[in-house]
C-alpha positions as CSV (number, residue, x, y, z in Angstrom):
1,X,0.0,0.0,0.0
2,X,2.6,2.5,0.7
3,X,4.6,1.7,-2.5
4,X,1.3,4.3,-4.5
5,X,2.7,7.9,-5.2
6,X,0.6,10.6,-6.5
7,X,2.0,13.2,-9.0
8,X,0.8,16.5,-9.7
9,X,-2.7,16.6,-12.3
10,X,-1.1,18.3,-15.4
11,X,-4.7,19.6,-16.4
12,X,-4.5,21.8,-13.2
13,X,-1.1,23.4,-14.5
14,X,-3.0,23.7,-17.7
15,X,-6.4,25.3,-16.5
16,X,-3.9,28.0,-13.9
17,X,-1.9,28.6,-17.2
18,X,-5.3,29.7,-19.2
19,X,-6.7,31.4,-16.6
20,X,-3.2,33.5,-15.7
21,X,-3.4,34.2,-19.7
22,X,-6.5,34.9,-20.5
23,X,-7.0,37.4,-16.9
24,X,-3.7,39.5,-17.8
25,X,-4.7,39.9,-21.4
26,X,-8.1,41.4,-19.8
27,X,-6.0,43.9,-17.5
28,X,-3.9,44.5,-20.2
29,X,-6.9,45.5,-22.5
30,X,-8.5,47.5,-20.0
31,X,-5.5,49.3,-18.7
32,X,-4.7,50.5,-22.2
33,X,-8.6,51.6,-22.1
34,X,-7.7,53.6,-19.8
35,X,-4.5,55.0,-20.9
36,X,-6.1,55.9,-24.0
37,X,-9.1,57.6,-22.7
38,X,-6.5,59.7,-20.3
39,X,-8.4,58.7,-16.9
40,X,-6.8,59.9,-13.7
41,X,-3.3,58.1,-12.2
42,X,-5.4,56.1,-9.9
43,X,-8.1,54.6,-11.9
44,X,-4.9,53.4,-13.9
45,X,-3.8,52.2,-10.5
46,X,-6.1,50.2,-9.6
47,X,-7.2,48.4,-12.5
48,X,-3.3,47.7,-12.6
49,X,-3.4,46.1,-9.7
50,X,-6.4,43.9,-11.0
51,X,-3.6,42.2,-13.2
52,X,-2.6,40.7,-10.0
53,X,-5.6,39.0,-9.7
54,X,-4.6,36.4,-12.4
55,X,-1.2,35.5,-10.5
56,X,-2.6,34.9,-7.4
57,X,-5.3,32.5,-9.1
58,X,-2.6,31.2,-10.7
59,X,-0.8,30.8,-7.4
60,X,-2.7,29.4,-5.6
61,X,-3.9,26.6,-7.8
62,X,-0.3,25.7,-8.2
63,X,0.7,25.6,-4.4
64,X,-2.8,23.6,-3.4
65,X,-1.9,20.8,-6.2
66,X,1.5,20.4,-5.3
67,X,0.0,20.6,-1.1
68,X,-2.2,17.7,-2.1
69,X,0.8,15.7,-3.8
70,X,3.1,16.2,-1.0
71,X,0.6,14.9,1.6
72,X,-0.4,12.0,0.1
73,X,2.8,11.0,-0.6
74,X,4.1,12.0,3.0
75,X,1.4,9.6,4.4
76,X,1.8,6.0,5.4
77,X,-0.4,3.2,6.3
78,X,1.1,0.7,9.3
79,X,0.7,-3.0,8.1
C-alpha cells in the first residue's frame, strides 16, 4: 500500500496557465482603455493592480496541487 505515489494533475497546471493568460490579457486590455481615454493616475492604479488577480489565481492553484501531492505521498499506512 505504501509503495502508490501521486503526481501532480497536469490539467491543473494547464487550466492555472489559461486562466493566468487569459485574466492579464483582460487587465492588459483595460488598462490600455484607460490609458487611452487619459483617466486619472489612480483609476490606472487600480485596474493595474487587477492584473494581479490572475497571479494569485494562478498561485494558488499551483501551491494547493503540489499541497495535495506532498501529503499523500508524506502519508503511510502501518501494516
Amino acid at each position: 500500500m505504501n509503495k502508490f505515489y501521486a503526481k501532480e494533475f497536469k490539467l491543473i497546471s494547464i487550466l492555472a496557465g489559461i486562466l493566468f493568460l487569459a485574466g492579464t490579457l483582460i487587465g492588459l486590455y483595460f488598462v490600455m482603455q484607460m490609458i487611452s481615454e487619459m483617466k486619472t493616475v489612480i483609476g490606472i492604479f487600480v485596474v493595474a493592480c487587477g492584473l494581479l488577480f490572475p497571479v494569485w489565481i494562478y498561485s494558488i492553484l499551483n501551491k494547493e496541487e503540489r499541497n495535495r501531492v506532498k501529503a499523500f505521498n508524506q502519508t503511510y499506512v502501518t501494516e
